[in-house]
TORMAR-588563 format. One record per residue (C-alpha): x, y, z. Coordinates in steps of 0.05 Angstrom, whole numbers, plus 5000, padded with zeros to 4 digits. Layout:
# residues N
<<X,Y,Z>>;
...
END
This chain:
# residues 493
<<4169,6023,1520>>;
<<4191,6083,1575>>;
<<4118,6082,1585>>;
<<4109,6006,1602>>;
<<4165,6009,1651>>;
<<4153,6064,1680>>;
<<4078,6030,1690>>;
<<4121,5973,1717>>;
<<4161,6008,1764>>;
<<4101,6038,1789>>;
<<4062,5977,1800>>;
<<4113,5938,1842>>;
<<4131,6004,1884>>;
<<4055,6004,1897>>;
<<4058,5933,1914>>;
<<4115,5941,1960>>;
<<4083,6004,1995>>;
<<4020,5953,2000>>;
<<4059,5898,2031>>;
<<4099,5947,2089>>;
<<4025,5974,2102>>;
<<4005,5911,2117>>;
<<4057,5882,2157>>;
<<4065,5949,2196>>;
<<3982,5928,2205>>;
<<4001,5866,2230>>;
<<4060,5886,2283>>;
<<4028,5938,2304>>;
<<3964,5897,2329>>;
<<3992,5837,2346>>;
<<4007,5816,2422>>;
<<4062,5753,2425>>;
<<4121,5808,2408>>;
<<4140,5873,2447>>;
<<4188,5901,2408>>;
<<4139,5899,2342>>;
<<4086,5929,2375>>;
<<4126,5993,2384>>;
<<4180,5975,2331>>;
<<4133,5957,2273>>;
<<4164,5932,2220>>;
<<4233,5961,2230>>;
<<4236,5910,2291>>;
<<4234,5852,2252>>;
<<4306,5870,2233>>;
<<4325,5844,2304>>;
<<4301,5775,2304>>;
<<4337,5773,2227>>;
<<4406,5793,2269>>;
<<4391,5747,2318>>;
<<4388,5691,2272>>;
<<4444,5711,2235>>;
<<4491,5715,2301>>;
<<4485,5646,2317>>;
<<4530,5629,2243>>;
<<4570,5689,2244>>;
<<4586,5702,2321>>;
<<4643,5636,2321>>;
<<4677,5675,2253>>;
<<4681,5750,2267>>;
<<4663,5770,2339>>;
<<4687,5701,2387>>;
<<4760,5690,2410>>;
<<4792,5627,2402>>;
<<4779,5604,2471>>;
<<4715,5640,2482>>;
<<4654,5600,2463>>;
<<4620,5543,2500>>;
<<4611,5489,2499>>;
<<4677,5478,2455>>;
<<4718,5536,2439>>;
<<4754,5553,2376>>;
<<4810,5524,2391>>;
<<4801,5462,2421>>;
<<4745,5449,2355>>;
<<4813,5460,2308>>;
<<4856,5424,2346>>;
<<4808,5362,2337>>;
<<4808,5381,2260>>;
<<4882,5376,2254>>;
<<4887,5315,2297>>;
<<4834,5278,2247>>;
<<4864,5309,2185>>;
<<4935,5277,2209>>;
<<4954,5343,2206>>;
<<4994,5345,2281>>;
<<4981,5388,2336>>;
<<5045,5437,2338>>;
<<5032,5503,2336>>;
<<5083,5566,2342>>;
<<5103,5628,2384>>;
<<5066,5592,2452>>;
<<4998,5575,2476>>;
<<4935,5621,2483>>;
<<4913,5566,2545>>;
<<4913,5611,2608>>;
<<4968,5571,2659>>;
<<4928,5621,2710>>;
<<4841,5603,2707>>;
<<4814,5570,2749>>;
<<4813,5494,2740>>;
<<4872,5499,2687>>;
<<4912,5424,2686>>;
<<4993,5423,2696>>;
<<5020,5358,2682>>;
<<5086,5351,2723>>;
<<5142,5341,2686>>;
<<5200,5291,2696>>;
<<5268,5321,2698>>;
<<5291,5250,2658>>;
<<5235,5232,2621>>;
<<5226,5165,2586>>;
<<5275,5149,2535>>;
<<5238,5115,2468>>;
<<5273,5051,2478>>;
<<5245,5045,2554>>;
<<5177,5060,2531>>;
<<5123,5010,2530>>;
<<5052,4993,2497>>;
<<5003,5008,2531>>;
<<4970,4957,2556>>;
<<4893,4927,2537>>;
<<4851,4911,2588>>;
<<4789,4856,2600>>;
<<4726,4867,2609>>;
<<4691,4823,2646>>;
<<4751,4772,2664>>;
<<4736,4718,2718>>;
<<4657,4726,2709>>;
<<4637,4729,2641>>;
<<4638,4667,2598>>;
<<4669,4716,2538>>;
<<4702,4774,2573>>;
<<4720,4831,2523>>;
<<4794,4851,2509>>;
<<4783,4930,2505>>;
<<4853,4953,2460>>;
<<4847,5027,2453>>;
<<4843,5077,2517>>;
<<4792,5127,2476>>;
<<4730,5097,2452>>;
<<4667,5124,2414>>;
<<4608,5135,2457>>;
<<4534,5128,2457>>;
<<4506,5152,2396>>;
<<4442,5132,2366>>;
<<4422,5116,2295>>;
<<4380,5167,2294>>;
<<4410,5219,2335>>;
<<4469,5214,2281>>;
<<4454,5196,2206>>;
<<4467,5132,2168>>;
<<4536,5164,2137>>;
<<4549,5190,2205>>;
<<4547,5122,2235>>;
<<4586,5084,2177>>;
<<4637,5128,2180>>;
<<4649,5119,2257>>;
<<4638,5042,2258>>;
<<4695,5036,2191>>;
<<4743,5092,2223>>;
<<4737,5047,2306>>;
<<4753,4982,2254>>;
<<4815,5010,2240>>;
<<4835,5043,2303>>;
<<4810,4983,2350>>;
<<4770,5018,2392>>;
<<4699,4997,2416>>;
<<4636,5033,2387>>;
<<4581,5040,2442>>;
<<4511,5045,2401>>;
<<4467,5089,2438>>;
<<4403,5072,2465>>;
<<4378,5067,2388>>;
<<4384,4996,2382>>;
<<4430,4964,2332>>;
<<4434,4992,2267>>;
<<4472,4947,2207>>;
<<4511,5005,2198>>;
<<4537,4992,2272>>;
<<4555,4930,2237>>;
<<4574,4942,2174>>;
<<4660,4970,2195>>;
<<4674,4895,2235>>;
<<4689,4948,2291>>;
<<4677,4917,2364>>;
<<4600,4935,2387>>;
<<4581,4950,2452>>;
<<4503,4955,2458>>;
<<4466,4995,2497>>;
<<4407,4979,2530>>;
<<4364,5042,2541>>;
<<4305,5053,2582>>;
<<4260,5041,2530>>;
<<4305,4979,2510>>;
<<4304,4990,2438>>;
<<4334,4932,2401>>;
<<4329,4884,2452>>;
<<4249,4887,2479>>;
<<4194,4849,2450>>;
<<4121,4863,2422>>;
<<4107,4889,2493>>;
<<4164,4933,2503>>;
<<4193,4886,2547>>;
<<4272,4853,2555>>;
<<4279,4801,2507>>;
<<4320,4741,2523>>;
<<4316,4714,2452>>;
<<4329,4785,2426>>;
<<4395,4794,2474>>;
<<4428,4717,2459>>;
<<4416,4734,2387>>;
<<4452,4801,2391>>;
<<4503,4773,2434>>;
<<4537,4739,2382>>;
<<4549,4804,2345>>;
<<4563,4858,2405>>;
<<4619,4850,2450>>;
<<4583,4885,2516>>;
<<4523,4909,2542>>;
<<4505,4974,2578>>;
<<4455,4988,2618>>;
<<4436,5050,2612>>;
<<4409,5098,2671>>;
<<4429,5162,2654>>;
<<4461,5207,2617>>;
<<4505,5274,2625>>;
<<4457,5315,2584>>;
<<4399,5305,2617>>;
<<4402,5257,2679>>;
<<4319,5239,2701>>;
<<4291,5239,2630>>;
<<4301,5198,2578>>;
<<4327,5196,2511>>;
<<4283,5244,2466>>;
<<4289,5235,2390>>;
<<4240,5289,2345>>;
<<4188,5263,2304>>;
<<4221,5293,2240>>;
<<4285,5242,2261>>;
<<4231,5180,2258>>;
<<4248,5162,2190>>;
<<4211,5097,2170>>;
<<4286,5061,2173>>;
<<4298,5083,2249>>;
<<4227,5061,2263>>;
<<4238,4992,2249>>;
<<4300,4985,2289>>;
<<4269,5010,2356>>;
<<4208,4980,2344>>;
<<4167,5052,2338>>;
<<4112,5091,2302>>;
<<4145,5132,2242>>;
<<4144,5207,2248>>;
<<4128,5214,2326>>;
<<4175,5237,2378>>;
<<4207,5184,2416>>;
<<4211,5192,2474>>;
<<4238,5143,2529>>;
<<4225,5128,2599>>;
<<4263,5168,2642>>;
<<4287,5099,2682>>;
<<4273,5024,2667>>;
<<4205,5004,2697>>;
<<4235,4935,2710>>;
<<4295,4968,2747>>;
<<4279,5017,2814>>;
<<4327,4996,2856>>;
<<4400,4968,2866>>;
<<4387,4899,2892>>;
<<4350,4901,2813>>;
<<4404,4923,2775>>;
<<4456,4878,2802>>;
<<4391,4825,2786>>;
<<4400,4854,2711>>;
<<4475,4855,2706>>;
<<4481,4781,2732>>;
<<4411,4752,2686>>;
<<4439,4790,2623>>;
<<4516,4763,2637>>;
<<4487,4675,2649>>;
<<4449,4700,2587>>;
<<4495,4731,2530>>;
<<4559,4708,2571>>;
<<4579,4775,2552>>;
<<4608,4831,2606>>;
<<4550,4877,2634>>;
<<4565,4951,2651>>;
<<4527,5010,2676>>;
<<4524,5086,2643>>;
<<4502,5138,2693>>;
<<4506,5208,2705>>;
<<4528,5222,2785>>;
<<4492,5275,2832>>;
<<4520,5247,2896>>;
<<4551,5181,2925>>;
<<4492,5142,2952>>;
<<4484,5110,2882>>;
<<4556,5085,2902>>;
<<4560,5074,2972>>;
<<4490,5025,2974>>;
<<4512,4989,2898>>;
<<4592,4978,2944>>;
<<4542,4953,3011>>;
<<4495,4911,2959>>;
<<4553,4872,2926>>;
<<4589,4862,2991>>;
<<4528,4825,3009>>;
<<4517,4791,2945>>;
<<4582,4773,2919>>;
<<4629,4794,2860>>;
<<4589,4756,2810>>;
<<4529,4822,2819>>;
<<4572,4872,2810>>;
<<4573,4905,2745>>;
<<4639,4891,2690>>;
<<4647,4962,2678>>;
<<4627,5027,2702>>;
<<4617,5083,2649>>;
<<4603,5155,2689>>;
<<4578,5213,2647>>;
<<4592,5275,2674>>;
<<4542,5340,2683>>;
<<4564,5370,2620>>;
<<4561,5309,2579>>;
<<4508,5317,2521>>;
<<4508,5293,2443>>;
<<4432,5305,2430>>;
<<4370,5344,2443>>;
<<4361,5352,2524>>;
<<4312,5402,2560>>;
<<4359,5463,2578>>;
<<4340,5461,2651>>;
<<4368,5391,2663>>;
<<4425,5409,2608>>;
<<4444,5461,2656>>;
<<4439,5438,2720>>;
<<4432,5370,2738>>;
<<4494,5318,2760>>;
<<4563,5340,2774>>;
<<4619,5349,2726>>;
<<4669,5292,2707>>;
<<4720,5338,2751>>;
<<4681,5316,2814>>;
<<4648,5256,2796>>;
<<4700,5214,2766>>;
<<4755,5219,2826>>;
<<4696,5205,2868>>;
<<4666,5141,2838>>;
<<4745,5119,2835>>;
<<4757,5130,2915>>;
<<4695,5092,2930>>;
<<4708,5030,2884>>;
<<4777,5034,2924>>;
<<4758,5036,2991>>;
<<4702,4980,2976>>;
<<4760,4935,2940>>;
<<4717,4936,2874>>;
<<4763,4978,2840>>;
<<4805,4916,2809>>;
<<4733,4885,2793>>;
<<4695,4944,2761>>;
<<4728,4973,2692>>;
<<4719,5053,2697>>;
<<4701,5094,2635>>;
<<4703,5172,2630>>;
<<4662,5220,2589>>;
<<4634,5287,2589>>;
<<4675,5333,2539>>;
<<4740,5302,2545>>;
<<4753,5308,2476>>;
<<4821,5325,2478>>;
<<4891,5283,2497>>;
<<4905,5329,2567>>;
<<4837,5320,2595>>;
<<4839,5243,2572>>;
<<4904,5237,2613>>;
<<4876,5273,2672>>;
<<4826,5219,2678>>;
<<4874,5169,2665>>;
<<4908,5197,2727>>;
<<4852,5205,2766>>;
<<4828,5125,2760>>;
<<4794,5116,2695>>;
<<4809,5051,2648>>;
<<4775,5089,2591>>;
<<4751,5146,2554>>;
<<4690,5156,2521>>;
<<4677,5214,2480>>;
<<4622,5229,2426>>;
<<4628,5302,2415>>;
<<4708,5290,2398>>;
<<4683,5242,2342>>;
<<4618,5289,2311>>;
<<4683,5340,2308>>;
<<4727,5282,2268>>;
<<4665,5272,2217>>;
<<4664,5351,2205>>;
<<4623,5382,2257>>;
<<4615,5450,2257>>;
<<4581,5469,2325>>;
<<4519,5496,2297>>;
<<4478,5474,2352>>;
<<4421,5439,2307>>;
<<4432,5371,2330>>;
<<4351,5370,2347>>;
<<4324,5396,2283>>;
<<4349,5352,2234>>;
<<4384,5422,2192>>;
<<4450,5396,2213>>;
<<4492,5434,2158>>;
<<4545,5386,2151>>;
<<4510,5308,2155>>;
<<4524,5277,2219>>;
<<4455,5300,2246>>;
<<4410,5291,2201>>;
<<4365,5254,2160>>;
<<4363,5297,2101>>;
<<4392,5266,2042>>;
<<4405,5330,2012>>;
<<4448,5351,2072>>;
<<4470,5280,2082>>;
<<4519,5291,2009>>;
<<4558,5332,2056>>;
<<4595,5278,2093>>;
<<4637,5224,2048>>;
<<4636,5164,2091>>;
<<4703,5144,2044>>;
<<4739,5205,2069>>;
<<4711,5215,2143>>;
<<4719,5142,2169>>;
<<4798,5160,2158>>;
<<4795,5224,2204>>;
<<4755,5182,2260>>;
<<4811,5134,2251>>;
<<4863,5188,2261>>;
<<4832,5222,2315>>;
<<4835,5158,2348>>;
<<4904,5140,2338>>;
<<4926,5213,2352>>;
<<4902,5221,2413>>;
<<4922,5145,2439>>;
<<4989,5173,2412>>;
<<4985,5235,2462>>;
<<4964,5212,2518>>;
<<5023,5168,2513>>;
<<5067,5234,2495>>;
<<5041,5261,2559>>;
<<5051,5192,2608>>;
<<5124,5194,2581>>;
<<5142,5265,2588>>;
<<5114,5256,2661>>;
<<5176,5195,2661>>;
<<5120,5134,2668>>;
<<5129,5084,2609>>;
<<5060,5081,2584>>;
<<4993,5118,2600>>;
<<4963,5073,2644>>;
<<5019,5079,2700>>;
<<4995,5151,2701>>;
<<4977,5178,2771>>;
<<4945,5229,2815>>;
<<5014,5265,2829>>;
<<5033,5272,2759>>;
<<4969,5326,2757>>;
<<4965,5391,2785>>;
<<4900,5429,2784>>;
<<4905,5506,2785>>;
<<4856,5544,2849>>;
<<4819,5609,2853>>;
<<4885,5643,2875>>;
<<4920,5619,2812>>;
<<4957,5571,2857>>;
<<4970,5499,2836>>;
<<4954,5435,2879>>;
<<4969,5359,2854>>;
<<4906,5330,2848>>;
<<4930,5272,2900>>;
<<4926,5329,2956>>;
<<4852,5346,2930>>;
<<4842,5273,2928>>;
<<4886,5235,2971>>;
<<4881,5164,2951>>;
<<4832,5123,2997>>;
<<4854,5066,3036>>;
<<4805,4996,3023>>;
<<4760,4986,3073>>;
<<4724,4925,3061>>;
<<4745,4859,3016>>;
<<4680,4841,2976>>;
<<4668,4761,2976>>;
<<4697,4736,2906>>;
<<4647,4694,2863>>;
END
């Protein structure tokens, strides 16, 4: 018996010894990798770190306000928020009062009193010029998410949990899934550049396809870009092409798909407000526009163009996605660099829909990592009607930042189209945190509006923001943004 394992031992160490020869063979001839070529086999040990930093780096080496795109902190403060679980915390704040870019909201030495606080109010969309104008409840709203970019569980979940919030779910340029359906939550569709769920056998707008939807949906979108990558289009991976999302967009199973990067039927402004108007007589629904901003042409010729043309063109709502906006896969270059940041864009966009005299017309949504209730009330303040955030919502369902929205290994279900993977999020359970992240941050943005002494968030303004500088001064955000006076009165319908 000592014999036979010794004869045992022997044989696998052999084996092993057989195995390193080889691979030190084969790093020491190959030609892709530097480091094996004079590293062989030892090397290999680095690309097995690497791999293992990107789980491990958030638990043992990162600070709580240290990682990007969402830090520590700001991912468990979204956690307790959706577990109803508060956001107090003890012994002070680890936000720096003194970086660059840090918000102060200016507090009232008599601030609101619960009995003279009031509801915030909803707003229409689409009032005066759509034949069923939308009555938009909640100040934060889910944003564009496909069925596809976000599982089947992933997408029940959020359209159950907006049903009992009342906000809007916006459906990504996916097309319409019958999970988007299946909560009762209000719809808005989006109509991407490859107009999934709304084009025919030709890939074209379909009229019959868009009255049939409009009794379902609430709004439509055109999309023309987005944060994450502004001049491409929406990329989904082949392994995401399940034979389910196929049939809703109307695609091949297991190919990428890949979208236009702008609508072929769309190159110019005088043809979107063309679009906005024919898909409004159409649906009788309100018509808005998503798009990333790079500088304020877009603006200043679509203010010019429906001064010309008349209210009726101009579109119901505007939804601007700022530079660092991004839910999905995007090509890092354009991830990077392309568009500004909501910090520039959206008090931009406001100051020209003021001095044009659209700004009572046009409905203004935010997004682009507001995910928490300060940086919704900063764009409250700074003009928007809205917030739209997706990121803030993946976080509600359990996300975990593991950065493999693209590959379909999402470890925690709200990515991916692996069954296996897909046990991991309860839809009975995680509709109730999208719910609460809702509510709670609804409920502090108000917190903040009345501790500024206004009675409810929409009477929030530019002065009750101050926006720390390079030399850890403050300035109110009315001074870097003095509010425009109108210019022009556009010609009502």
């Amino acid at each position: 018996m000592d014999i036979l394992s010794y004869g045992i031992g022997t044989l696998v160490a052999f084996a092993l010894f057989i195995g390193l020869v080889f691979v030190f063979i084969s790093d020491i001839t190959q030609k892709k990798h530097s480091v094996l070529r004079n590293y062989p086999v030892i090397g290999r040990l680095r690309y097995f770190f690497e791999q293992l930093g990107e789980y491990f780096r958030q638990y043992f080496f990162a600070g709580d306000r240290d990682e990007m795109p969402f830090n520590r902190s700001t991912r468990a403060w979204v956690y307790r928020l959706a577990k109803n679980e508060g956001g107090i915390l003890g012994f002070g704040s680890t936000y720096d009062l003194h970086q660059s870019g840090a918000l102060i909201f200016v507090n009232h030495p008599f601030p609101v009193l619960e009995e003279e606080r009031l509801p915030t109010p909803s707003l229409l969309l689409g009032e005066g010029y759509a034949k069923n104008p939308f009555e938009a409840r909640s100040i934060v709203n889910i944003s564009g998410m496909s069925f596809g970019a976000i599982s089947a569980p992933a997408v029940r979940s959020l359209s159950r949990g907006a049903a009992v919030a009342g906000c809007w779910m916006d459906t990504g340029e996916g097309g319409l899934s019958p999970y988007h359906l299946e909560g009762g939550c209000d719809v808005i569709m989006q109509i991407g550049t490859a107009k999934y769920g709304v084009r025919d056998a030709q890939g074209n707008l379909s009229p019959d396809r868009l009255v049939e939807l409009s009794k379902v949906v609430k709004a439509f979108e055109i999309k023309l870009s987005q944060g994450a990558k502004p001049g491409k289009g929406g990329v989904l991976p082949a392994k995401k092409v399940t034979a389910e999302i196929a049939q809703i967009r109307g695609i091949p199973e297991g190919r990428d798909s890949i979208s236009p990067n702008r609508h072929r039927d769309i190159s110019n402004i005088n043809d979107l407000l063309d679009k906005i108007a024919y898909i409004r007589d159409l649906t009788g629904r309100p018509v808005g526009v998503k798009t990333a901003i790079g500088g304020w042409r877009f603006m200043n010729e679509m203010a010019d163009a429906v001064h010309r043309r008349g209210l009726e063109f101009a579109p119901d709502f505007l939804a601007i996605d700022g530079g660092e906006g991004g839910s999905g896969a995007a090509p890092q270059a354009l991830a990077d660099h392309m568009s500004l940041s909501i910090d520039e864009a959206l008090p931009r966009v406001v100051d020209a829909l003021i001095e044009s005299g659209l700004k009572p017309r046009v409905r203004v949504i935010a997004s682009g990592k507001i995910i928490t209730s300060a940086r919704a009330a900063w764009a409250l303040a700074t003009g928007a009607d809205f917030i739209n955030t997706a990121r803030g919502f993946m976080f509600s369902l359990g996300c975990i930042q593991a950065l493999r929205c693209h590959q379909n290994t999402c470890p925690t279900g709200v990515t991916t189209h692996n069954k296996r993977l897909q046990r991991a999020l309860v839809v009975e359970e995680k509709y109730l945190r999208v719910a609460n992240y809702c509510n709670g941050m609804n409920r502090e943005i108000d917190m903040i509006a009345h501790s500024c002494g206004v009675r409810h968030a929409r009477e929030l303004r530019r002065e009750h923001v101050r926006i720390v500088q390079a030399n850890h001064q403050s300035i109110a955000l009315n001074m870097l943004y003095p509010y425009p006076e109108p210019k022009a009165r556009i010609r009502a319908a």
